[in-house]
C-alpha positions as CSV (number, residue, x, y, z in Angstrom):
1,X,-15.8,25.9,66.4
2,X,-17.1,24.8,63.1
3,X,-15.2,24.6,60.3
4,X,-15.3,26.9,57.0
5,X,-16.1,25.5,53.9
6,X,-13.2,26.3,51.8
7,X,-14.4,28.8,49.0
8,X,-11.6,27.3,46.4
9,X,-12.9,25.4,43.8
10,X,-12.4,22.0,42.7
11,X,-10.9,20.7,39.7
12,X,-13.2,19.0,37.2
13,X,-12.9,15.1,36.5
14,X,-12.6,13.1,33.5
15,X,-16.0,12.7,33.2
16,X,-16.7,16.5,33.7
17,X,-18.6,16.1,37.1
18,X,-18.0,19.4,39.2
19,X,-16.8,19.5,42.8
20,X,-18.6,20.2,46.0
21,X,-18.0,23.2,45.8
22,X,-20.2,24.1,42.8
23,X,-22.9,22.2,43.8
24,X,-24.9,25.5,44.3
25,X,-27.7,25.8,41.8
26,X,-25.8,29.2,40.6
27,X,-22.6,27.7,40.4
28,X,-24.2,24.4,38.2
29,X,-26.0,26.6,35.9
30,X,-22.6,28.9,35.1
31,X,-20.4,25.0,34.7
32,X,-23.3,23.8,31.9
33,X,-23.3,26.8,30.2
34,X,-19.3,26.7,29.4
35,X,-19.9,23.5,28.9
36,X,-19.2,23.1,24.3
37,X,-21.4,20.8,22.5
38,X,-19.7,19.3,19.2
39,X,-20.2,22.1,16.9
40,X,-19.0,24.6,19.6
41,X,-15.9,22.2,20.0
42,X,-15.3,22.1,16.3
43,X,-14.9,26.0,15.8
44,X,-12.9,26.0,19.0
45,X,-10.3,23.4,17.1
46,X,-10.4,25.5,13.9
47,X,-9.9,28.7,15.5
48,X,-7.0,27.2,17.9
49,X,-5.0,26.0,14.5
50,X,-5.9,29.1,11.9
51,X,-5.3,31.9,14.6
52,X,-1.5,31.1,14.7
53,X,0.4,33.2,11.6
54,X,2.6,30.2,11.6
55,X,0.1,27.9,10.6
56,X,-1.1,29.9,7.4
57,X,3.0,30.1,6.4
58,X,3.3,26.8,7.0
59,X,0.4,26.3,5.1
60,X,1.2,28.4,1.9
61,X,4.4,27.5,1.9
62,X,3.5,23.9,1.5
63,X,1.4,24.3,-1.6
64,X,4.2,26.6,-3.1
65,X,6.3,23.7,-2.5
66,X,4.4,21.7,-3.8
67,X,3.6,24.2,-7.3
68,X,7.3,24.6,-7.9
69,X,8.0,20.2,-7.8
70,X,5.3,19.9,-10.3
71,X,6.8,22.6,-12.3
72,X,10.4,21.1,-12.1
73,X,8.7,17.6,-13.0
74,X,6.6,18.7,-16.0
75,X,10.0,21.2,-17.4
76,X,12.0,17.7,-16.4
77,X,9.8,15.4,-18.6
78,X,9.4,18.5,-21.7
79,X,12.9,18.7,-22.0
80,X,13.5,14.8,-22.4
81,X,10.8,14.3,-24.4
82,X,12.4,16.6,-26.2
83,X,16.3,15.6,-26.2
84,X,15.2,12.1,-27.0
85,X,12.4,13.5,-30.5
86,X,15.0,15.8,-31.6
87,X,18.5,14.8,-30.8
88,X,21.0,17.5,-31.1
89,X,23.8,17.7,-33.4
90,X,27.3,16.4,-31.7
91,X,25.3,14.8,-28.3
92,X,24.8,11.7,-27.4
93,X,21.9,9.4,-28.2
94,X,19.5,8.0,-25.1
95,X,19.4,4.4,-25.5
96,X,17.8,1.5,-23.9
97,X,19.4,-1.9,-24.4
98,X,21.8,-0.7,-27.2
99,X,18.9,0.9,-28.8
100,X,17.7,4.4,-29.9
101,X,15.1,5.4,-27.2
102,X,12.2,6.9,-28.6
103,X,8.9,7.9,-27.0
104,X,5.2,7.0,-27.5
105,X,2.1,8.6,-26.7
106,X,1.8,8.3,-23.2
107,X,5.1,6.4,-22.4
108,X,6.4,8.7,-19.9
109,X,2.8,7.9,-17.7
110,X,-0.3,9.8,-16.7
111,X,-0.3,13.2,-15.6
112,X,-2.8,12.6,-12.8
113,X,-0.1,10.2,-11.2
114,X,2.4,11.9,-11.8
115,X,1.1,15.3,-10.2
116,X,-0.1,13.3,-7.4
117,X,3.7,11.8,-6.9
118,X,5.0,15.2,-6.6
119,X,2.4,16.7,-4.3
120,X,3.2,13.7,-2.1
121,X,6.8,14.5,-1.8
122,X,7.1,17.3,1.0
123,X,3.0,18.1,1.4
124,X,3.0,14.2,3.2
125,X,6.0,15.2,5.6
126,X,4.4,18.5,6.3
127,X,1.2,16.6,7.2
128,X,2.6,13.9,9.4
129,X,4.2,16.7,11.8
130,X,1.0,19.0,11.4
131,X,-1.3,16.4,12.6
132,X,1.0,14.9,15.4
133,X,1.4,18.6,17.0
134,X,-1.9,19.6,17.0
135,X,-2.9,17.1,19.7
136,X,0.9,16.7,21.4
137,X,1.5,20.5,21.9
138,X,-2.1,20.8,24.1
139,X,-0.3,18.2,26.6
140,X,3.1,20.0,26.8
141,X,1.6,23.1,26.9
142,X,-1.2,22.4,29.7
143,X,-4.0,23.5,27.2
144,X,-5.2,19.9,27.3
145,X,-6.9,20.1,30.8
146,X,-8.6,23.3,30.0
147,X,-10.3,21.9,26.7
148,X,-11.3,18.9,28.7
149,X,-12.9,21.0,31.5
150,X,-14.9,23.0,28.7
151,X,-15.7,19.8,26.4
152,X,-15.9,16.9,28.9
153,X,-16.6,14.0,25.9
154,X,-13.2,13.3,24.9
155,X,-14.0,11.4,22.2
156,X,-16.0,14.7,20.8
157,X,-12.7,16.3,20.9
158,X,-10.4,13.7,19.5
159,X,-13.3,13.8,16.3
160,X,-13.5,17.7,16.0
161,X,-9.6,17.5,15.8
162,X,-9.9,15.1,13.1
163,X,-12.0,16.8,11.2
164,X,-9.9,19.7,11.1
165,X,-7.5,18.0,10.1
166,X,-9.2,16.3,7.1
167,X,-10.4,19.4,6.2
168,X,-7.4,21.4,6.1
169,X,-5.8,17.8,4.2
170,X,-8.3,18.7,1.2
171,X,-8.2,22.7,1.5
172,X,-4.1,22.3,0.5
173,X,-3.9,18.8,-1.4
174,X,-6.8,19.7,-3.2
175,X,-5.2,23.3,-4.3
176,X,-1.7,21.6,-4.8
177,X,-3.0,19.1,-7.1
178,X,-5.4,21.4,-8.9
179,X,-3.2,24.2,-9.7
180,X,0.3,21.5,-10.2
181,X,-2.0,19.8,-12.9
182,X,-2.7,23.2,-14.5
183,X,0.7,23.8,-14.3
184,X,2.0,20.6,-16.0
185,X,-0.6,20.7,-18.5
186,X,0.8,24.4,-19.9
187,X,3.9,22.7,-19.8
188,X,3.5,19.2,-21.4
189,X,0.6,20.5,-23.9
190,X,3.0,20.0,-26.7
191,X,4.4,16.9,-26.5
192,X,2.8,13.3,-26.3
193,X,5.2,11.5,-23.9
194,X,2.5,12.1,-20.9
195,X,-0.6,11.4,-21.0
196,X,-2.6,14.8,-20.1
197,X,-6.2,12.6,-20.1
198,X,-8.1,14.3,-17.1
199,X,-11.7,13.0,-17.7
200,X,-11.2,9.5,-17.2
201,X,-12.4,7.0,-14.5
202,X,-8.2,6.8,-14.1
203,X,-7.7,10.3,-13.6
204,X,-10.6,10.4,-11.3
205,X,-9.4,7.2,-8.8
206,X,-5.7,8.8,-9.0
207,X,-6.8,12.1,-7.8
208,X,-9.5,11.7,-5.7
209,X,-7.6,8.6,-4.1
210,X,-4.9,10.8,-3.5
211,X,-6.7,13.4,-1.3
212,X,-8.1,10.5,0.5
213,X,-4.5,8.7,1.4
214,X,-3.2,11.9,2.4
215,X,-5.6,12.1,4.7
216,X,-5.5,8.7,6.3
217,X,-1.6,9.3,6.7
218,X,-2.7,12.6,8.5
219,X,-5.0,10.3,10.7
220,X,-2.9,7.8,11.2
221,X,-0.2,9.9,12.4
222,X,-2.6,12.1,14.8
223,X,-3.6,8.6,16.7
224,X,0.5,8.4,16.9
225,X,0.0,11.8,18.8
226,X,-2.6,10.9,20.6
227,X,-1.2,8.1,22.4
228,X,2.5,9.2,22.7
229,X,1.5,12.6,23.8
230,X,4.9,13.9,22.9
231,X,5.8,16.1,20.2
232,X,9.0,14.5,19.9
233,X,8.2,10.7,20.5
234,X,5.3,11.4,18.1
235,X,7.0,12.8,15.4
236,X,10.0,10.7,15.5
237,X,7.6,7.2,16.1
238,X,5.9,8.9,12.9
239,X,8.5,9.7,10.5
240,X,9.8,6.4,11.3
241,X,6.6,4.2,10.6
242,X,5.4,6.7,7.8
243,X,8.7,7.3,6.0
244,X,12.2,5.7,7.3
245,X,10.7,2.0,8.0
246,X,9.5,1.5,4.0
247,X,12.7,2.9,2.5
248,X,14.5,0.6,4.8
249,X,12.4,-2.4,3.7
250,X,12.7,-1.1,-0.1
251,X,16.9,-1.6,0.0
252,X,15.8,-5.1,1.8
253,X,13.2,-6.1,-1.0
254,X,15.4,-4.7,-3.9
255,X,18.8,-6.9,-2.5
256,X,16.8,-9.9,-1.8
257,X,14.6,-10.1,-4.9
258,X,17.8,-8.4,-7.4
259,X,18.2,-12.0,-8.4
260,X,16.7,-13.9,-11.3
261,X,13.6,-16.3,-10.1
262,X,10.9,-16.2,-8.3
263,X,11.4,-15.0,-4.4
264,X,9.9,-17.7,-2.0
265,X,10.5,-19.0,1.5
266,X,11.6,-15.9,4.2
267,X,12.2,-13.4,1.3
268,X,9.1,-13.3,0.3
269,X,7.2,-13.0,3.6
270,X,10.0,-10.0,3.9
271,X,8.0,-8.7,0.1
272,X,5.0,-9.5,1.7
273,X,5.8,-7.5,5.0
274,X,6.8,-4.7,2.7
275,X,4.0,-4.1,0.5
276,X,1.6,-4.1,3.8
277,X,3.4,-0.8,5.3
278,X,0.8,2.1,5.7
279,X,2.5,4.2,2.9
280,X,3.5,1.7,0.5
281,X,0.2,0.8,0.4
282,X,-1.9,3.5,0.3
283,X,0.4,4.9,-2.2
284,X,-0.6,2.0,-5.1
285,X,-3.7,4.3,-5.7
286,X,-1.6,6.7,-7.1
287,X,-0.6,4.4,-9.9
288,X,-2.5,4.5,-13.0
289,X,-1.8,0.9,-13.7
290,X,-1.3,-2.1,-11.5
291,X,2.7,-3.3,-11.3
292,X,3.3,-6.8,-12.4
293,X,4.7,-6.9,-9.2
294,X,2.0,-5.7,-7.2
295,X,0.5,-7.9,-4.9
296,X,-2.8,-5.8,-4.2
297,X,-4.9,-2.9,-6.3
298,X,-4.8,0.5,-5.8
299,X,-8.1,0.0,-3.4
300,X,-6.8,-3.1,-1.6
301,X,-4.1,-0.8,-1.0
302,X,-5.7,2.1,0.4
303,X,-8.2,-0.3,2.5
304,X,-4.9,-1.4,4.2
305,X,-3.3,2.1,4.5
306,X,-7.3,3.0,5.9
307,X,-7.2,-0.3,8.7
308,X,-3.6,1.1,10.0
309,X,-5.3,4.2,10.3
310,X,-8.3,2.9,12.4
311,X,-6.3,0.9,14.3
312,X,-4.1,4.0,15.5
313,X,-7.1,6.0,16.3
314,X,-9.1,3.1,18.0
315,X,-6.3,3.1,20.4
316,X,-5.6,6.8,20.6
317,X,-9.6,6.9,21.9
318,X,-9.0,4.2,24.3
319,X,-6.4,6.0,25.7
320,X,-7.5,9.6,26.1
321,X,-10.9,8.4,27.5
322,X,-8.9,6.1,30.1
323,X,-5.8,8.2,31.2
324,X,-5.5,10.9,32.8
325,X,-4.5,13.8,31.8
């Protein structure tokens, strides 16, 4: 007797080649026409991430967050500015060194930076778990092998996700900062210990700078995703790298360089080492002046944040196109 064909079909391979059993003309015409080019992949990301409730909570939330630190910061910096111009009867006097503090125009630092500090503070955490889920929770959840059927080019995949991710980075950042500077500048308006200068090649790199490290840390931490495939690896390899490992290396730096003299030999290699982390570097461009202590610019810094970045992703591409899924 011959034997039957079996009707069931095949699973699709990494490089998107059907089985024999859709090698009918039919069944080839129905596979390429499922089949997403980039733009069709890059609505299918978007809609994947905005359709969830959670992620619009998560979302607002964050910038409310991020509102109500700026407003705390600017009511914070008023009411010193304040306490130290017009000392009360019967308190204490702020002093520095024995003497009467007193503020100058601009002595408490530029608003720009200081906005951008505070948006940093929970929007960056929020960020590095956003961006490490949206790839890690297609691979626990199975999803992965279906959006690889239906876009075969990886690589088109890992970009569209990217992109979303960039965007979304700029939709809140860029609404956090705005409406915190607004904010700060109702607040602040009448005193002179911050520096409220908005149009000013400062203001401009400090801002704009800002959206564009936020986003690299985002980037960086999706290549973490990426390669770990985990949502817990991911996020714990992420938090570590992105926040635990430089606050650890800051104790380090401030005990071994507490002293008076210049640092040299092993301590400063361990400076060194330090000022080369992802986020301490990218976050010099948030700085409206360079540290005499710095040992890089606010650009240098973010170009270093930037080649950690590329170096996560370049791997994460290396991977997805190689292993299975």
């Amino acid at each position: 007797m011959t034997r039957q064909a079996s009707s069931r079909p095949r699973m699709v391979d990494r490089d998107g080649q059907f089985g024999a059993a859709h090698n009918s003309p039919g069944h080839m015409s129905s596979a390429r026409s499922v089949r997403l080019g980039f733009g069709g992949v890059l609505r299918s990301e978007w809609i994947k991430l905005f359709t969830l409730r959670s992620t619009w909570w998560i979302l607002a939330a964050t910038i409310v967050v991020n509102l109500a630190i700026c407003a705390l910061l600017g009511a914070s910096l008023a009411y010193s500015e304040h306490i130290i111009r017009h000392p009360q009867p019967g308190m204490p006097v702020p002093t520095v060194n024995g003497q009467p503090m007193t503020v100058d125009p601009g002595s408490f630092g530029l608003l720009s930076s200081l906005v951008g500090q505070a948006c940093s503070m929970l929007g960056q955490l929020v960020f590095v778990v956003l961006s490490i889920l949206i790839i890690t929770n297609e691979y626990s959840s199975g999803m992965i092998r279906s959006t690889f059927t239906i876009a075969p080019r990886r690589d088109l995949v890992l970009a569209a996700k990217m992109i979303v991710i960039a965007v979304t980075c700029l939709l809140v950042f860029g609404a956090s900062v705005a409406a915190g500077w607004g904010i700060d500048y109702l607040i602040l308006r009448g005193g002179i210990g911050v520096d409220l200068t908005l149009a000013s090649p400062t203001s401009f790199r400090v801002l704009g700078g800002f959206l564009v490290e936020m986003i690299l840390v985002a980037w960086l931490c999706f290549g973490l995703g990426a390669v770990i495939r985990s949502s817990a690896g991911g996020i714990g390899a992420a938090v570590g790298i992105v926040l635990v490992l430089p606050t650890i290396m800051a104790f380090i730096v401030v005990g071994i360089s507490g002293g008076a003299g210049e640092v040299t030999g092993w301590r400063k290699v361990l400076v060194d080492v330090n000022a080369f982390l992802p986020t301490n570097a990218g976050s010099l461009v948030r700085q409206a002046e360079r540290l005499p202590g710095d040992i890089m610019g606010p650009w240098e810094g973010l170009g270093v944040l930037g080649a950690w970045a590329v170096l996560a992703l370049v791997v994460a591409f290396v991977v997805t196109h190689n292993r299975d899924v």
